[in-house]
C-alpha positions as CSV (number, residue, x, y, z in Angstrom):
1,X,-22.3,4.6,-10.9
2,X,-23.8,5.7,-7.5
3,X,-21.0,5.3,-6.0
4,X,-18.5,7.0,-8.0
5,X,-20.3,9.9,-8.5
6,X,-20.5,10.1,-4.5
7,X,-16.4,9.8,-4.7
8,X,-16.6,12.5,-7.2
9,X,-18.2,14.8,-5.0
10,X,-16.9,14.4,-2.0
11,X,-14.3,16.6,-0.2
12,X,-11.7,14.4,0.2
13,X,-11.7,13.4,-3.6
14,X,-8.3,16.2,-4.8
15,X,-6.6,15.9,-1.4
16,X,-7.1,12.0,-0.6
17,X,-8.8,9.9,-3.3
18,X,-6.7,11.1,-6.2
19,X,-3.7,10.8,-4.5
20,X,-4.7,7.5,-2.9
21,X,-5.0,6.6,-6.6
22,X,-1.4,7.8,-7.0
23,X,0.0,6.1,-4.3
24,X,-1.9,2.8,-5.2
25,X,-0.2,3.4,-9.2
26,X,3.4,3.6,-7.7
27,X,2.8,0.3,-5.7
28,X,1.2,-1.5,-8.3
29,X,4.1,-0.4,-10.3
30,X,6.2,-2.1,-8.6
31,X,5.1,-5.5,-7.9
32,X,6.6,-6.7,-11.7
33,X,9.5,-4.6,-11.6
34,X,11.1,-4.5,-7.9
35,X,12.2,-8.3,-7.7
36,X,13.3,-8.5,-11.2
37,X,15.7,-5.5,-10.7
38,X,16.8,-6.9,-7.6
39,X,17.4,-9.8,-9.9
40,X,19.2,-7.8,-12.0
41,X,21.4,-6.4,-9.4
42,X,23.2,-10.1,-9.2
43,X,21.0,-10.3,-6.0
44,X,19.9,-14.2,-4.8
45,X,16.0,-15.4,-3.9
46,X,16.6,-14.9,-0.4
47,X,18.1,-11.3,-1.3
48,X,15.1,-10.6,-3.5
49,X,12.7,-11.5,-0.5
50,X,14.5,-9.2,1.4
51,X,14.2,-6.3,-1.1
52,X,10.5,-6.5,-1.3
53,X,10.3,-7.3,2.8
54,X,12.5,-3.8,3.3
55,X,9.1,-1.8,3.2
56,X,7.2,-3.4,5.5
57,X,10.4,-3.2,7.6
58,X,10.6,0.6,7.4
59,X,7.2,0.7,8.3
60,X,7.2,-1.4,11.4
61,X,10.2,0.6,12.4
62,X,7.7,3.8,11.8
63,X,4.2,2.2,13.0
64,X,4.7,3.8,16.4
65,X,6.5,6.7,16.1
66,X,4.4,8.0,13.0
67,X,1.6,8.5,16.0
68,X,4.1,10.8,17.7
69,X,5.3,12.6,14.7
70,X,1.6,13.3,14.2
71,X,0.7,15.1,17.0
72,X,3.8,17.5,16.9
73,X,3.5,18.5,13.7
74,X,-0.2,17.8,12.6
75,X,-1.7,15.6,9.7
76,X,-1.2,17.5,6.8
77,X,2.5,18.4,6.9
78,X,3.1,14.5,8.0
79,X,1.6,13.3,4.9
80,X,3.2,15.8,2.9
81,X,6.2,14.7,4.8
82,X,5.9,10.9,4.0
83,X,4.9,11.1,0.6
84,X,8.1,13.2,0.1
85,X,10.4,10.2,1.7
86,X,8.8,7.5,-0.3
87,X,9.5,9.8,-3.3
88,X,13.3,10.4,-2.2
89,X,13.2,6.7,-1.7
90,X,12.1,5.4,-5.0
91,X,13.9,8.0,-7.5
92,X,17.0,7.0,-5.8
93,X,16.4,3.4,-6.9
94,X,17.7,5.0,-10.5
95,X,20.6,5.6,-9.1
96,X,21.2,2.3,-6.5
97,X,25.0,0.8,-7.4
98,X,23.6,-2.7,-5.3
99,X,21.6,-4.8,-3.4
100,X,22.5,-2.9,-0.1
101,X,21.6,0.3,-0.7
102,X,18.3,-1.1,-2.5
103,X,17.3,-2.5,1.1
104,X,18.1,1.2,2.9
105,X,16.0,3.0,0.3
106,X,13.5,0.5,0.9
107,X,13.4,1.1,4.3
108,X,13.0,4.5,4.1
109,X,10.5,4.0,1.6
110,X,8.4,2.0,4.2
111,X,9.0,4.7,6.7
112,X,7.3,7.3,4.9
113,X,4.9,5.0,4.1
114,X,3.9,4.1,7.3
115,X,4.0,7.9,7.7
116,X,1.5,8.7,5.1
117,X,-0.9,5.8,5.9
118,X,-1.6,6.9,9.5
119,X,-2.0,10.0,8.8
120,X,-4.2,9.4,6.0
121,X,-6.4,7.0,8.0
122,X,-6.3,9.9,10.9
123,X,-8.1,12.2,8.6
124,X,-11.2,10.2,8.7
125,X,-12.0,10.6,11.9
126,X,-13.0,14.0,11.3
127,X,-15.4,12.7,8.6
128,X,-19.4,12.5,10.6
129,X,-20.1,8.8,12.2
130,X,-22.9,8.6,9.5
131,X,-20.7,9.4,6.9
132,X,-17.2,7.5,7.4
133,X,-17.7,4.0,6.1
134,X,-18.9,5.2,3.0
135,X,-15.9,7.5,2.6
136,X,-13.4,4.7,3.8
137,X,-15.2,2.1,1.2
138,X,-15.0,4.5,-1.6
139,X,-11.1,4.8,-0.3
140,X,-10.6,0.7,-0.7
141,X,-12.3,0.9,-4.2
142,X,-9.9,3.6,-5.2
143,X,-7.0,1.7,-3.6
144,X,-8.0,-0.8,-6.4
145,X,-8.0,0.7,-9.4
146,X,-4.5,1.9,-9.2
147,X,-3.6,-1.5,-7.6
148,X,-5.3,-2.6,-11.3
149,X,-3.5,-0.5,-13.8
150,X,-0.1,-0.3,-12.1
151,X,2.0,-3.7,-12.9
152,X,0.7,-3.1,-16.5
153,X,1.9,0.1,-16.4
154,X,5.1,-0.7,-14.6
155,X,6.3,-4.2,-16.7
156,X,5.5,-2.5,-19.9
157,X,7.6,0.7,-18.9
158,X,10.7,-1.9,-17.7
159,X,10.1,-3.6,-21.0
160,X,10.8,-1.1,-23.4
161,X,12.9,1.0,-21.5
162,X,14.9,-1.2,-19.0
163,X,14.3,-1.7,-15.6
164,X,15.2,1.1,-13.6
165,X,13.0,4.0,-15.9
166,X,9.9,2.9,-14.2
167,X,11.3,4.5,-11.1
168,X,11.4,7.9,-12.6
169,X,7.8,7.8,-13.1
170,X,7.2,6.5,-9.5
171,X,8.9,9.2,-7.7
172,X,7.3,11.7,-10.2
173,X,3.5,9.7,-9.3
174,X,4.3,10.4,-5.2
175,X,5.5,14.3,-6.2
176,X,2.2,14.8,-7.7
177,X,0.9,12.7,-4.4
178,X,2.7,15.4,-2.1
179,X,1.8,18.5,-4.4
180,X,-2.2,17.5,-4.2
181,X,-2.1,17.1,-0.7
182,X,-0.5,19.9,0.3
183,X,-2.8,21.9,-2.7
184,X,-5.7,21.0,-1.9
185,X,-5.9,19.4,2.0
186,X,-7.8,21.8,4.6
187,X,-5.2,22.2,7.6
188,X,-7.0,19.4,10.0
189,X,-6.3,20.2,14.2
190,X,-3.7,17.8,15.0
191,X,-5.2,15.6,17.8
192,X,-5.1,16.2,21.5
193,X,-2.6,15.0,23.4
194,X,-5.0,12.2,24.9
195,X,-6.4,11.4,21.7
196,X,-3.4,10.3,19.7
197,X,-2.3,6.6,20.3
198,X,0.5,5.9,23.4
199,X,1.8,2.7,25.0
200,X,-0.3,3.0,27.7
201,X,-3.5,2.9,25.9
202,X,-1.9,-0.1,23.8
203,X,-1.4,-2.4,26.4
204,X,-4.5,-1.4,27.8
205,X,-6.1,-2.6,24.8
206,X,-3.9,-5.4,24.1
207,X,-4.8,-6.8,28.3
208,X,-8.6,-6.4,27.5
209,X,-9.3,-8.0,24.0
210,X,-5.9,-10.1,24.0
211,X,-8.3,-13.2,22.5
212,X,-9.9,-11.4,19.9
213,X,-6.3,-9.6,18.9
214,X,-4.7,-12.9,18.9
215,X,-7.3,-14.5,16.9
216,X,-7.6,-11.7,14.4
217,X,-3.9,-10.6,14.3
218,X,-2.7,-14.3,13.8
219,X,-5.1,-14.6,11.1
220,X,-4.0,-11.1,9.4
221,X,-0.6,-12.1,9.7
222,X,-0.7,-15.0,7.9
223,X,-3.1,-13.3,4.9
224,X,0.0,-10.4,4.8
225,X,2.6,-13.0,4.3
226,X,0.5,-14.8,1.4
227,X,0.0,-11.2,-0.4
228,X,3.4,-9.8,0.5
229,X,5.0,-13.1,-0.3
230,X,3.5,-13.4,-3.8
231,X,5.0,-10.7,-5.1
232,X,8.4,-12.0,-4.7
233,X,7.0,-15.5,-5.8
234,X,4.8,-14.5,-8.5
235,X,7.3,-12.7,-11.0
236,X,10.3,-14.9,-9.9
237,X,8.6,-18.1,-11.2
238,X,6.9,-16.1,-14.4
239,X,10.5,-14.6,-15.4
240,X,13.0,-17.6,-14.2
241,X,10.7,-20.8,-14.6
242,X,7.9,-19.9,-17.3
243,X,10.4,-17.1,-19.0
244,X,8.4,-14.8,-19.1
245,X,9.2,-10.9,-19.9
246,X,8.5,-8.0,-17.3
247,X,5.5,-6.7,-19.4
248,X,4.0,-10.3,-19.6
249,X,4.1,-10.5,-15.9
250,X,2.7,-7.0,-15.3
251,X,-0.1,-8.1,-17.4
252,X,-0.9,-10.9,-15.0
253,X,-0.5,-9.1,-12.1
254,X,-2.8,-6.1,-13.7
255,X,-5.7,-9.4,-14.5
256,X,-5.3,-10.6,-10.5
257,X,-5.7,-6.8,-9.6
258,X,-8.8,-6.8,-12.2
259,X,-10.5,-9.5,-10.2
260,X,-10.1,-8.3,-6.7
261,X,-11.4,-4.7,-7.9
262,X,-14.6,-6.4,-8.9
263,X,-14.9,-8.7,-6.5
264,X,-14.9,-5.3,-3.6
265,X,-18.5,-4.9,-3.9
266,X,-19.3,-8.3,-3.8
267,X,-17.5,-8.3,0.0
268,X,-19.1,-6.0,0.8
269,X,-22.4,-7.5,0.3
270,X,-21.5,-10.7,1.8
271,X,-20.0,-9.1,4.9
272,X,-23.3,-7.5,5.2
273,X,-26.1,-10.0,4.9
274,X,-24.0,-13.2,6.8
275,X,-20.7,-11.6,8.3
276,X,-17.4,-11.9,7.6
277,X,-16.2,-15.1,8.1
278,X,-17.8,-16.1,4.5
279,X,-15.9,-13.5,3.0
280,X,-12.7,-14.3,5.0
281,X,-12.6,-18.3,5.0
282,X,-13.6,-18.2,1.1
283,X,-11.1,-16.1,0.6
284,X,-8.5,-17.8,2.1
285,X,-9.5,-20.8,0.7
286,X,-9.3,-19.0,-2.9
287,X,-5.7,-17.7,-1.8
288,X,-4.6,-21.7,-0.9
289,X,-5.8,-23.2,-4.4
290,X,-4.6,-20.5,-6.4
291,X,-0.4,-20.6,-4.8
292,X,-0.9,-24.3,-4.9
Protein backbone atom coordinates (compact mmCIF):
# COMPACT_ATOMS: atom_id res chain seq x y z
CA UNK A 1 0.00 0.00 0.00
CA UNK A 2 3.24 2.05 0.57
CA UNK A 3 4.02 1.84 -2.51
CA UNK A 4 1.11 2.88 -4.36
CA UNK A 5 0.40 5.67 -2.44
CA UNK A 6 4.13 6.87 -3.25
CA UNK A 7 2.99 6.30 -7.20
CA UNK A 8 -0.04 8.27 -6.33
CA UNK A 9 1.88 11.18 -5.25
CA UNK A 10 4.43 11.47 -7.33
CA UNK A 11 4.87 13.96 -10.19
CA UNK A 12 5.17 11.79 -12.88
CA UNK A 13 1.90 9.87 -11.98
CA UNK A 14 -0.76 12.11 -14.92
CA UNK A 15 2.12 12.57 -17.36
CA UNK A 16 3.96 9.01 -17.11
CA UNK A 17 2.44 6.40 -14.91
CA UNK A 18 -1.14 6.74 -16.16
CA UNK A 19 -0.15 6.77 -19.57
CA UNK A 20 2.39 4.04 -19.01
CA UNK A 21 -0.69 2.22 -17.81
CA UNK A 22 -2.26 3.04 -21.20
CA UNK A 23 0.31 2.09 -23.20
CA UNK A 24 0.77 -1.24 -21.22
CA UNK A 25 -3.50 -1.83 -21.82
CA UNK A 26 -3.00 -1.43 -25.68
CA UNK A 27 -0.15 -4.04 -25.73
CA UNK A 28 -1.75 -6.35 -23.57
CA UNK A 29 -4.62 -5.93 -25.83
CA UNK A 30 -3.04 -7.25 -28.36
CA UNK A 31 -1.26 -10.37 -27.51
CA UNK A 32 -4.87 -12.52 -28.05
CA UNK A 33 -5.96 -10.57 -30.85
CA UNK A 34 -2.98 -9.68 -33.28
CA UNK A 35 -2.05 -13.30 -34.45
CA UNK A 36 -5.54 -14.41 -34.61
CA UNK A 37 -6.45 -11.51 -37.03
CA UNK A 38 -3.46 -12.16 -38.88
CA UNK A 39 -5.01 -15.62 -38.98
CA UNK A 40 -7.89 -14.21 -40.21
CA UNK A 41 -6.32 -12.38 -42.96
CA UNK A 42 -5.59 -15.98 -44.75
CA UNK A 43 -2.06 -15.20 -43.46
CA UNK A 44 0.35 -18.64 -42.70
CA UNK A 45 2.45 -19.40 -39.22
CA UNK A 46 5.42 -18.03 -40.60
CA UNK A 47 3.32 -14.87 -41.78
CA UNK A 48 1.78 -14.60 -38.32
CA UNK A 49 5.41 -14.55 -36.80
CA UNK A 50 6.17 -11.91 -38.91
CA UNK A 51 3.14 -9.79 -38.03
CA UNK A 52 3.85 -9.81 -34.36
CA UNK A 53 7.99 -9.51 -35.18
CA UNK A 54 7.03 -6.16 -37.35
CA UNK A 55 7.21 -4.06 -34.09
CA UNK A 56 10.26 -4.90 -32.80
CA UNK A 57 11.38 -4.31 -36.44
CA UNK A 58 10.11 -0.75 -36.45
CA UNK A 59 11.77 -0.30 -33.38
CA UNK A 60 15.19 -1.48 -34.19
CA UNK A 61 14.90 0.50 -37.28
CA UNK A 62 14.10 3.55 -34.73
CA UNK A 63 16.54 2.54 -31.68
CA UNK A 64 19.12 4.94 -32.89
CA UNK A 65 17.63 7.54 -34.52
CA UNK A 66 14.95 8.14 -31.69
CA UNK A 67 18.30 9.53 -29.72
CA UNK A 68 18.72 12.02 -32.53
CA UNK A 69 15.11 12.98 -32.91
CA UNK A 70 15.33 13.66 -29.17
CA UNK A 71 17.73 16.17 -29.06
CA UNK A 72 16.25 18.33 -31.99
CA UNK A 73 13.06 18.47 -30.83
CA UNK A 74 13.10 17.65 -27.00
CA UNK A 75 11.36 14.90 -24.87
CA UNK A 76 8.02 15.94 -24.59
CA UNK A 77 7.02 16.68 -28.20
CA UNK A 78 8.84 13.18 -29.14
CA UNK A 79 6.71 11.31 -26.93
CA UNK A 80 3.74 13.16 -27.99
CA UNK A 81 5.07 12.37 -31.30
CA UNK A 82 5.45 8.52 -30.95
CA UNK A 83 2.38 7.93 -29.13
CA UNK A 84 0.65 9.68 -32.05
CA UNK A 85 2.39 7.04 -34.77
CA UNK A 86 1.62 4.06 -32.69
CA UNK A 87 -2.01 5.44 -32.57
CA UNK A 88 -2.01 6.15 -36.55
CA UNK A 89 -0.63 2.68 -36.63
CA UNK A 90 -3.03 0.63 -34.75
CA UNK A 91 -6.53 2.39 -35.91
CA UNK A 92 -5.44 1.76 -39.27
CA UNK A 93 -5.42 -1.99 -38.54
CA UNK A 94 -9.47 -1.46 -38.86
CA UNK A 95 -9.03 -0.68 -42.00
CA UNK A 96 -5.90 -3.23 -43.26
CA UNK A 97 -7.22 -5.02 -46.80
CA UNK A 98 -4.06 -7.81 -46.01
CA UNK A 99 -1.24 -9.24 -44.58
CA UNK A 100 1.15 -6.62 -46.26
CA UNK A 101 -0.04 -3.66 -45.14
CA UNK A 102 -0.54 -5.33 -41.55
CA UNK A 103 3.44 -5.66 -41.45
CA UNK A 104 3.98 -1.69 -42.64
CA UNK A 105 1.52 -0.55 -39.95
CA UNK A 106 3.42 -2.66 -37.72
CA UNK A 107 6.41 -1.20 -38.41
CA UNK A 108 5.48 2.06 -37.98
CA UNK A 109 3.85 1.01 -34.90
CA UNK A 110 7.27 -0.13 -33.52
CA UNK A 111 8.79 3.14 -34.71
CA UNK A 112 6.80 5.24 -32.59
CA UNK A 113 7.30 2.88 -30.07
CA UNK A 114 10.72 2.93 -29.93
CA UNK A 115 10.13 6.74 -30.01
CA UNK A 116 8.03 6.94 -26.98
CA UNK A 117 10.15 4.44 -24.91
CA UNK A 118 13.42 6.48 -25.08
CA UNK A 119 12.08 9.34 -24.44
CA UNK A 120 10.11 8.11 -21.68
CA UNK A 121 13.11 6.41 -20.05
CA UNK A 122 15.11 9.94 -20.83
CA UNK A 123 12.77 11.62 -18.43
CA UNK A 124 14.17 9.91 -15.54
CA UNK A 125 17.21 11.14 -15.51
CA UNK A 126 16.06 14.31 -14.38
CA UNK A 127 14.44 12.52 -11.40
CA UNK A 128 17.25 13.02 -7.99
CA UNK A 129 19.96 9.85 -7.77
CA UNK A 130 18.12 9.10 -4.42
CA UNK A 131 14.97 9.08 -5.86
CA UNK A 132 15.07 7.30 -9.46
CA UNK A 133 14.88 3.56 -8.72
CA UNK A 134 11.97 4.01 -6.71
CA UNK A 135 10.25 5.93 -9.46
CA UNK A 136 11.52 3.39 -12.30
CA UNK A 137 10.18 0.38 -9.87
CA UNK A 138 6.89 1.91 -9.43
CA UNK A 139 7.10 2.38 -13.45
CA UNK A 140 7.73 -1.74 -13.97
CA UNK A 141 4.75 -2.34 -11.43
CA UNK A 142 2.58 -0.14 -13.48
CA UNK A 143 3.79 -1.67 -16.72
CA UNK A 144 2.12 -4.72 -15.05
CA UNK A 145 -1.10 -4.05 -14.35
CA UNK A 146 -2.05 -2.99 -17.71
CA UNK A 147 0.08 -5.98 -19.00
CA UNK A 148 -2.66 -7.92 -16.49
CA UNK A 149 -5.95 -6.56 -17.59
CA UNK A 150 -5.25 -6.14 -21.28
CA UNK A 151 -5.63 -9.70 -23.18
CA UNK A 152 -8.83 -10.03 -21.10
CA UNK A 153 -9.87 -6.96 -22.23
CA UNK A 154 -8.78 -7.38 -25.75
CA UNK A 155 -10.07 -11.35 -26.43
CA UNK A 156 -13.33 -10.50 -24.84
CA UNK A 157 -13.76 -7.25 -27.08
CA UNK A 158 -12.65 -9.65 -30.46
CA UNK A 159 -15.17 -12.12 -29.06
CA UNK A 160 -18.29 -10.32 -29.10
CA UNK A 161 -17.57 -7.90 -31.54
CA UNK A 162 -15.08 -9.46 -34.12
CA UNK A 163 -11.70 -9.06 -34.43
CA UNK A 164 -10.70 -5.85 -35.71
CA UNK A 165 -13.12 -3.58 -33.00
CA UNK A 166 -10.46 -4.00 -30.40
CA UNK A 167 -8.32 -1.76 -32.54
CA UNK A 168 -10.62 1.10 -32.25
CA UNK A 169 -10.22 1.03 -28.60
CA UNK A 170 -6.33 0.79 -28.91
CA UNK A 171 -5.81 3.79 -30.97
CA UNK A 172 -8.46 5.61 -28.78
CA UNK A 173 -6.10 4.12 -25.31
CA UNK A 174 -2.64 5.76 -27.13
CA UNK A 175 -4.93 9.20 -27.97
CA UNK A 176 -5.60 9.48 -24.35
CA UNK A 177 -1.70 8.37 -23.98
CA UNK A 178 -0.72 11.48 -26.27
CA UNK A 179 -3.44 13.87 -24.77
CA UNK A 180 -1.98 13.25 -20.89
CA UNK A 181 1.32 13.73 -21.85
CA UNK A 182 1.18 16.55 -23.60
CA UNK A 183 -1.59 17.89 -20.70
CA UNK A 184 0.11 17.36 -18.01
CA UNK A 185 4.21 16.84 -18.81
CA UNK A 186 6.48 19.90 -17.65
CA UNK A 187 8.55 20.95 -20.83
CA UNK A 188 11.97 18.87 -19.75
CA UNK A 189 15.49 20.71 -21.51
CA UNK A 190 16.27 18.48 -24.22
CA UNK A 191 19.74 17.18 -23.52
CA UNK A 192 23.09 18.71 -24.46
CA UNK A 193 24.53 17.86 -27.38
CA UNK A 194 27.30 15.71 -25.47
CA UNK A 195 24.77 14.18 -23.34
CA UNK A 196 22.49 12.41 -25.83
CA UNK A 197 23.71 8.97 -27.06
CA UNK A 198 26.14 8.92 -30.52
CA UNK A 199 28.22 6.19 -32.24
CA UNK A 200 31.16 7.29 -30.89
CA UNK A 201 30.22 6.85 -27.34
CA UNK A 202 28.67 3.34 -28.39
CA UNK A 203 31.57 1.78 -29.57
CA UNK A 204 33.42 3.29 -26.97
CA UNK A 205 31.30 1.43 -24.65
CA UNK A 206 30.78 -1.58 -26.69
CA UNK A 207 35.31 -1.82 -26.85
CA UNK A 208 35.39 -1.40 -23.01
CA UNK A 209 32.76 -3.82 -21.44
CA UNK A 210 32.41 -6.08 -24.80
CA UNK A 211 32.43 -9.27 -22.17
CA UNK A 212 29.92 -8.13 -19.95
CA UNK A 213 27.70 -6.87 -23.11
CA UNK A 214 28.15 -10.09 -24.76
CA UNK A 215 27.32 -12.01 -21.74
CA UNK A 216 24.27 -9.97 -20.80
CA UNK A 217 23.02 -9.08 -24.35
CA UNK A 218 23.19 -12.82 -25.46
CA UNK A 219 21.35 -13.68 -22.42
CA UNK A 220 18.65 -10.83 -23.04
CA UNK A 221 18.35 -11.84 -26.39
CA UNK A 222 17.42 -15.19 -25.88
CA UNK A 223 14.74 -14.13 -22.86
CA UNK A 224 13.15 -11.51 -25.78
CA UNK A 225 12.73 -14.28 -28.18
CA UNK A 226 11.00 -16.63 -25.44
CA UNK A 227 8.50 -13.67 -24.53
CA UNK A 228 8.13 -12.20 -28.01
CA UNK A 229 7.92 -15.71 -29.37
CA UNK A 230 5.11 -16.84 -27.07
CA UNK A 231 2.78 -14.56 -28.18
CA UNK A 232 2.63 -15.97 -31.59
CA UNK A 233 2.88 -19.48 -29.97
CA UNK A 234 0.68 -19.15 -27.21
CA UNK A 235 -2.81 -18.17 -29.01
CA UNK A 236 -1.91 -20.10 -32.18
CA UNK A 237 -1.91 -23.49 -30.22
CA UNK A 238 -4.97 -22.33 -27.82
CA UNK A 239 -7.17 -21.23 -31.02
CA UNK A 240 -5.88 -23.98 -33.81
CA UNK A 241 -4.84 -27.08 -31.47
CA UNK A 242 -6.98 -26.72 -28.16
CA UNK A 243 -9.85 -24.66 -30.03
CA UNK A 244 -10.08 -22.33 -28.10
CA UNK A 245 -12.04 -18.85 -28.60
CA UNK A 246 -10.18 -15.33 -28.45
CA UNK A 247 -11.74 -14.44 -25.10
CA UNK A 248 -10.64 -17.89 -23.64
CA UNK A 249 -7.17 -17.13 -24.60
CA UNK A 250 -7.16 -13.58 -23.40
CA UNK A 251 -8.15 -15.01 -20.09
CA UNK A 252 -5.03 -17.04 -20.02
CA UNK A 253 -2.85 -14.58 -21.05
CA UNK A 254 -4.58 -12.04 -18.38
CA UNK A 255 -3.75 -15.29 -15.45
CA UNK A 256 0.20 -15.44 -16.80
CA UNK A 257 0.11 -11.52 -16.62
CA UNK A 258 -1.54 -12.00 -12.99
CA UNK A 259 1.47 -14.02 -11.85
CA UNK A 260 4.31 -12.00 -13.07
CA UNK A 261 2.57 -8.73 -11.47
CA UNK A 262 2.84 -10.51 -8.15
CA UNK A 263 5.78 -12.04 -8.46
CA UNK A 264 7.56 -8.01 -9.18
CA UNK A 265 8.11 -7.59 -5.56
CA UNK A 266 9.26 -10.81 -4.89
CA UNK A 267 12.33 -9.92 -7.59
CA UNK A 268 12.93 -7.35 -6.21
CA UNK A 269 13.60 -8.77 -2.90
CA UNK A 270 15.65 -11.60 -4.14
CA UNK A 271 17.76 -9.25 -6.40
CA UNK A 272 18.43 -7.55 -3.22
CA UNK A 273 19.49 -9.88 -0.47
CA UNK A 274 21.53 -12.58 -3.08
CA UNK A 275 21.72 -10.76 -6.53
CA UNK A 276 20.37 -11.37 -9.63
CA UNK A 277 21.34 -14.40 -10.94
CA UNK A 278 18.65 -16.27 -8.51
CA UNK A 279 16.17 -14.17 -9.94
CA UNK A 280 17.41 -14.61 -13.52
CA UNK A 281 18.43 -18.50 -13.72
CA UNK A 282 15.00 -19.35 -11.77
CA UNK A 283 13.41 -17.54 -14.10
CA UNK A 284 14.67 -18.96 -16.96
CA UNK A 285 14.31 -22.22 -15.71
CA UNK A 286 10.46 -21.33 -14.98
CA UNK A 287 10.25 -20.01 -18.74
CA UNK A 288 11.89 -23.66 -20.13
CA UNK A 289 9.28 -25.93 -18.11
CA UNK A 290 6.40 -23.91 -18.74
CA UNK A 291 6.91 -23.81 -23.16
CA UNK A 292 7.94 -27.34 -22.75
Amino acid sequence: MQQIRSILKHRLFLPIYVPAVLFALYQGMLIPVLPLYARELGAGYGAVGLVVAAEGIGTLLMDLPAAWVVRRIGLKRSMVAGTLMVMLSVGLLFLAPGIAVVVGLRIIGGMGRALYFLSRHQIFTHVSLTNRGKAIASLGGVLRLGAFIGPALGGGIADVFGLRVPFLLMSALILMTAVLTFGFLDRQPAPEEGEASSFGRLRDALSARWQVLTAAGIGQMFAMMIRRGRRVVVPLYGADVLGLDVAAIGLIESASGAVDMSLFFTAGIIMDRYGRKWAIVPSFIGQAIGMA
